[in-house]
C-alpha positions in Angstrom: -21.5 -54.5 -25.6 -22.4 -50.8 -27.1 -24.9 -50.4 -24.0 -22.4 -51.4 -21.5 -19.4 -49.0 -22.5 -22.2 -46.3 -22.2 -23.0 -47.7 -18.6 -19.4 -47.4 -17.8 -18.7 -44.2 -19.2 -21.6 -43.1 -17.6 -20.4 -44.5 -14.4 -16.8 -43.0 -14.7 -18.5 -39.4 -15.4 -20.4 -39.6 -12.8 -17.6 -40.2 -10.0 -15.4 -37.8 -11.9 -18.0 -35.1 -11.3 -18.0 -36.0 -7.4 -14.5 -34.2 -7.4 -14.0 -30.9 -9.5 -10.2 -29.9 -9.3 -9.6 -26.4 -8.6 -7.2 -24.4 -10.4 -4.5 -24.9 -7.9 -5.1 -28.9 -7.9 -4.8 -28.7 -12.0 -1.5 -26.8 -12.0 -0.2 -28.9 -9.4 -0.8 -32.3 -10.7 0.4 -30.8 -14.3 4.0 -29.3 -12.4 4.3 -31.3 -9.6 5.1 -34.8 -11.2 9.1 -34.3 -10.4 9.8 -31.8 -13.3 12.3 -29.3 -12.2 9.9 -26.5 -14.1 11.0 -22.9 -12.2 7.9 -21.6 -14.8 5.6 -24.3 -13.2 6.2 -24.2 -9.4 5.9 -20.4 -9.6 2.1 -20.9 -11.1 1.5 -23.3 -8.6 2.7 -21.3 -5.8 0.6 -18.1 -7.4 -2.1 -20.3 -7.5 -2.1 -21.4 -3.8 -1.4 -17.7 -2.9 -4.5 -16.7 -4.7 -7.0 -19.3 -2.7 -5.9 -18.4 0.5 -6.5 -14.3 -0.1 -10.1 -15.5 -1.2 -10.6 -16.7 2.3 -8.7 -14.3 4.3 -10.9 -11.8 6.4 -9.4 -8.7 6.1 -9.9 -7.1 9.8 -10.7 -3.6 10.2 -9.0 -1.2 12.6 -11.1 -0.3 15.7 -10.2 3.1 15.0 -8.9 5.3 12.0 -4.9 5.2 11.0 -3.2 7.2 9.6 -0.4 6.4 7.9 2.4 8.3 6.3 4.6 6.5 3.3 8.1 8.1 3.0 11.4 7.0 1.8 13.2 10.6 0.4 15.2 8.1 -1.9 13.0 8.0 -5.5 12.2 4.9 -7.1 11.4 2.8 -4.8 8.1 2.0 -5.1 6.9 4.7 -2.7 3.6 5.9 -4.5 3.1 2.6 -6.4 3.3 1.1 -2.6 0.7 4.1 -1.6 -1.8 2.9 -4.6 -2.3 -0.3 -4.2 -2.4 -0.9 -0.3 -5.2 1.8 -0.3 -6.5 0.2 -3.5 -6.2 -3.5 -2.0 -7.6 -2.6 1.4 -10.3 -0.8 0.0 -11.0 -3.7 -2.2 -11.6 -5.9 0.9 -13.9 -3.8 1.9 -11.9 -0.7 4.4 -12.4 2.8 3.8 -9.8 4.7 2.8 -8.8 8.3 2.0 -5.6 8.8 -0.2 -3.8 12.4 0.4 -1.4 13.0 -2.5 1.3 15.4 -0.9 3.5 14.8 -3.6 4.0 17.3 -6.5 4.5 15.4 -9.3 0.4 14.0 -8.4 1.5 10.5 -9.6 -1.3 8.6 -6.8 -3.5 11.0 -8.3 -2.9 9.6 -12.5 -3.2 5.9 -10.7 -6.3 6.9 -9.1 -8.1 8.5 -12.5 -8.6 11.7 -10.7 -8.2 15.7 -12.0 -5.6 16.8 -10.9 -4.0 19.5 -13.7 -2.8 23.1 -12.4 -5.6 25.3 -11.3 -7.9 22.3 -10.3 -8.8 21.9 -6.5 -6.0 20.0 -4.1 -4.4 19.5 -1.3 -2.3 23.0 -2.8 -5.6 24.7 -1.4 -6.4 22.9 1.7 -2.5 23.8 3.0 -3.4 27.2 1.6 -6.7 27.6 4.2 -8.9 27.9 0.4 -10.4 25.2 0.7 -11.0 21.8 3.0 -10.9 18.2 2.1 -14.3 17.7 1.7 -13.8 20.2 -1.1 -11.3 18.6 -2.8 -11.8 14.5 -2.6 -12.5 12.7 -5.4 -13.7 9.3 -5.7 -12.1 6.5 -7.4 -14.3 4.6 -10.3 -12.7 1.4 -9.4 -13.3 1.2 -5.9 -16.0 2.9 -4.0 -14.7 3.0 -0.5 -11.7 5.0 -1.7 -11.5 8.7 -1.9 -8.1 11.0 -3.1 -7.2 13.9 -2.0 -5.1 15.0 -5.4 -2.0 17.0 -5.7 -1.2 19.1 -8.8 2.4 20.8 -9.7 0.8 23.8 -8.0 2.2 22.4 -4.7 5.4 22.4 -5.6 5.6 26.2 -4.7 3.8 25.8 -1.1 6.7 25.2 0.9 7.7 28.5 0.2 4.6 29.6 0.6 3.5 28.3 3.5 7.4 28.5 5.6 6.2 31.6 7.2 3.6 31.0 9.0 3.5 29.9 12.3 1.9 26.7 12.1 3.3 25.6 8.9 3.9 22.5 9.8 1.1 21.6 10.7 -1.2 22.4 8.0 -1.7 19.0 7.2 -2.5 17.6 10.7 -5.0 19.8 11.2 -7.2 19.9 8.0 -6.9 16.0 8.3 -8.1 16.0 12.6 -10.7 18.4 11.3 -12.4 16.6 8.1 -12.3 13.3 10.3 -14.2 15.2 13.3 -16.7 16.4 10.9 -17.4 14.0 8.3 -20.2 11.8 8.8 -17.9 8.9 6.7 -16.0 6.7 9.1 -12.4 6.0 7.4 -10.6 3.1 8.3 -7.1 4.0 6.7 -5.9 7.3 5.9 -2.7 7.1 3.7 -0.3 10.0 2.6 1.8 10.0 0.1 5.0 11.8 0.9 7.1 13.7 -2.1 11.0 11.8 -2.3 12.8 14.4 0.0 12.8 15.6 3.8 11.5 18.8 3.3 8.3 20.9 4.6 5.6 18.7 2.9 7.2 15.7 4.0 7.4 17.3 7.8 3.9 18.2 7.2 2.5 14.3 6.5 5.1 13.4 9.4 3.5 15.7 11.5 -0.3 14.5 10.6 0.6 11.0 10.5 0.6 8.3 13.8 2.5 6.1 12.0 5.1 5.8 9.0 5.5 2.9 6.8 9.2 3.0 4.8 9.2 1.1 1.3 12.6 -0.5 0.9 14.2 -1.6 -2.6 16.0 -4.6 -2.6 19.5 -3.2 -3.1 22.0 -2.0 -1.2 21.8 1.5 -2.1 18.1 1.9 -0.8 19.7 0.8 2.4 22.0 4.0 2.5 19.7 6.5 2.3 17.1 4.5 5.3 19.4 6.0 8.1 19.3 9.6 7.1 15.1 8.9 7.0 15.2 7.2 10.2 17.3 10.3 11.6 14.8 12.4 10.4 11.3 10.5 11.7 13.9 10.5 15.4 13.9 14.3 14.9 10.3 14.4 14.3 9.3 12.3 17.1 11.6 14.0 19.6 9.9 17.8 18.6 6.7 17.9 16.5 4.7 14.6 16.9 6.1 12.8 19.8 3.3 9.8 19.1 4.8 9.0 15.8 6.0 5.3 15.5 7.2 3.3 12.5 5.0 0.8 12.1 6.0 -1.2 8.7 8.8 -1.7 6.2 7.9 -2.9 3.2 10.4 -4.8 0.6 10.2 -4.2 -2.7 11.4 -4.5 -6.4 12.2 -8.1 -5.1 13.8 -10.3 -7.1 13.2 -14.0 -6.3 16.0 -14.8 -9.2 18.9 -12.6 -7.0 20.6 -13.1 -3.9 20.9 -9.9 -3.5 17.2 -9.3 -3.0 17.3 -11.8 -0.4 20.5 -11.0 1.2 18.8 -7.5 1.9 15.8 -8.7 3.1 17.3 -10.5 5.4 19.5 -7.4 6.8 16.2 -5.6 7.1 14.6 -7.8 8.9 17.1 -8.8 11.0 17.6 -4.9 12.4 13.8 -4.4 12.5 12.4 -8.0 12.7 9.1 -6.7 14.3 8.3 -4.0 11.6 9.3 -5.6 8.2 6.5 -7.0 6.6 6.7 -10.9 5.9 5.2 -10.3 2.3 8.2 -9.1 -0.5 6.6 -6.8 -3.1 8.2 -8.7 -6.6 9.3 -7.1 -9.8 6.4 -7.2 -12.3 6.1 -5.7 -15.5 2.2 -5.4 -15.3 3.3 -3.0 -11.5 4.8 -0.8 -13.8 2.2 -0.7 -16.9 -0.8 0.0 -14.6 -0.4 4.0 -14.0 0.0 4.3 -17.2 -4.0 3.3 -18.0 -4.8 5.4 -14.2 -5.2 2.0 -12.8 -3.8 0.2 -9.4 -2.5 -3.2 -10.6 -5.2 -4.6 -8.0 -7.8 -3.1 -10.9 -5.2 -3.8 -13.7 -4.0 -7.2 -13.3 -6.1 -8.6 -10.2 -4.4 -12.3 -10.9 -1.0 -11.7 -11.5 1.9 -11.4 -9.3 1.9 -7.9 -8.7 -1.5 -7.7 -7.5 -1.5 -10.6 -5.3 1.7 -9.3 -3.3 0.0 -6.2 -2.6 -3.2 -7.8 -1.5 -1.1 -10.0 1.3 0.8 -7.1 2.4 -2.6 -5.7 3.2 -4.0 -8.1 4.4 -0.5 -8.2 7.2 -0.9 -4.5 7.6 -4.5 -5.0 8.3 -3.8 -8.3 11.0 -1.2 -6.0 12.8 -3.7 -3.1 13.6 -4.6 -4.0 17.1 -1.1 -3.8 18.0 0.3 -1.0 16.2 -3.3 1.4 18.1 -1.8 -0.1 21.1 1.4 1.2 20.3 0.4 4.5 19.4 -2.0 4.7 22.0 1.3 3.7 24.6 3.2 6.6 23.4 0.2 8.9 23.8 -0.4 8.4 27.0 3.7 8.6 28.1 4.3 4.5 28.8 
């Protein structure tokens, strides 16, 4: 009897070895037996999310973009949104150059690089000092991605710089000339705007061929989106008449709130071809990160945070063929 239990068991290990359940087929047999667990279907669905980005191809752009983030409304998620695209991108393999046009250098802290006053920047490449190739840093975490810092130092440049002639195209042109030269081929070139509409921000506008607007979910980020949109209108019509925008990106979602999804669904109902599918979530470990001068992609790779940002890149990087067609439409006057 003894040597046939061991048979059997033998037996039953054997064709439970044939099929090893992944993590998403564990969490769904424990939460999806009926249960009503919130807590359970959000692991599951987490879970799911996770698998699929492991077997997305991430496509690269057949040429470089360039891509501006503004909103002049703080807080909502601008630089954080700046951070971990580049960092998520960059992760799946693009190369990508961060300029920090913002004064307060906070891509710069989530990015580990020096960036106190006196220390090379973007200050000194608007000044003519100094070029990008001067001033890059690269980024321990990921080794496709490069910063271009910004220290407090910049926050006296646009009086500096609102005399000259070309002042507002400082930006454009250091950028167009680092790319001509460089023998690195970059995939994605993001700027961080500072939260206003003055000179700096006209300056990424300026080098940018396309925006992308991060939107909180509440009605008071919505108030401040037609001023910005006024603004990019002025821009286009004047300085850089190939400017689009290209993506809007929801965020500080909150799945527990119809509010959130009441204003996603304004959004996307204005702009249904430029609002991003993907809703960046609330998430405590999001807002922990910068403070170790980490992206939450290096920070918490697994959680929530981290995986919305990865699919938002990976849309952003599906929609690239369209949006070069789009700036290449405006270029040439269709």
């Amino acid at each position: 009897m003894a040597n046939v239990s061991r048979e059997t068991t033998q037996a039953d290990g054997q064709e439970q070895g044939e099929h090893i359940e992944s993590t998403t087929d564990v969490l769904s047999r424990i939460f999806n037996d009926g249960s009503s667990s919130s807590m359970g279907s959000q692991l599951v669905d987490l879970a799911r999310r996770r698998q699929q980005l492991s077997e997305a191809q991430y496509p690269k752009p057949s040429e470089t973009r360039v891509i501006a983030v503004a909103n002049q409304k703080g807080g909502v998620g601008k630089t954080t949104t700046v951070v971990n695209l580049a960092a998520a991108l960059a992760d799946s393999g693009s190369r990508v150059l961060v300029v920090d046009m913002d004064p307060q250098g906070n891509a710069s802290t989530a990015f580990g690089a020096e960036h106190s006053s006196g220390s090379p920047s973007v200050y000194d490449v608007l000044e003519g000092r100094l070029d990008i190739n001067d001033v890059k840093q690269p980024c321990e975490d990921f080794p496709t991605l490069e910063i271009v810092p910004s220290t407090i130092d910049l926050s006296g440049a646009e009086l500096e710089i609102a005399n000259l002639e070309n002042r507002t195209f400082l930006l454009r042109d250091s950028i167009v000339e680092y790319l001509k030269n460089t023998g690195d081929h970059y995939d994605y070139v993001f700027i961080d705007c500072a939260p206003s509409l003055g000179l700096l921000v006209l300056n990424a506008l300026c080098a940018a061929h396309e925006v992308l607007i991060p939107i909180q979910a509440e009605y008071y980020a919505l108030e401040g989106l037609g001023q910005l949109l006024k603004t990019i209108g002025l821009v286009q019509g004047t300085v850089n008449r190939n400017l689009i925008i290209s993506t809007m990106l929801i965020t500080m979602f909150d799945r527990r709130t119809i509010l959130s999804q009441d204003v996603y669904d304004e959004v996307k109902e204005h702009y249904p071809d430029i609002v991003l599918d993907t809703t960046i979530p609330r998430a405590v470990k999001i807002a922990e990160a910068p403070s170790f001068n980490k992206s939450v992609i290096a920070y918490d790779a697994n959680g929530a945070g981290a995986v919305a940002y990865r699919e938002a890149a990976l849309e952003i990087a599906k929609r690239s063929e369209r949006v070069l067609k789009t700036i290449a439409a405006r270029r040439n006057g269709d």
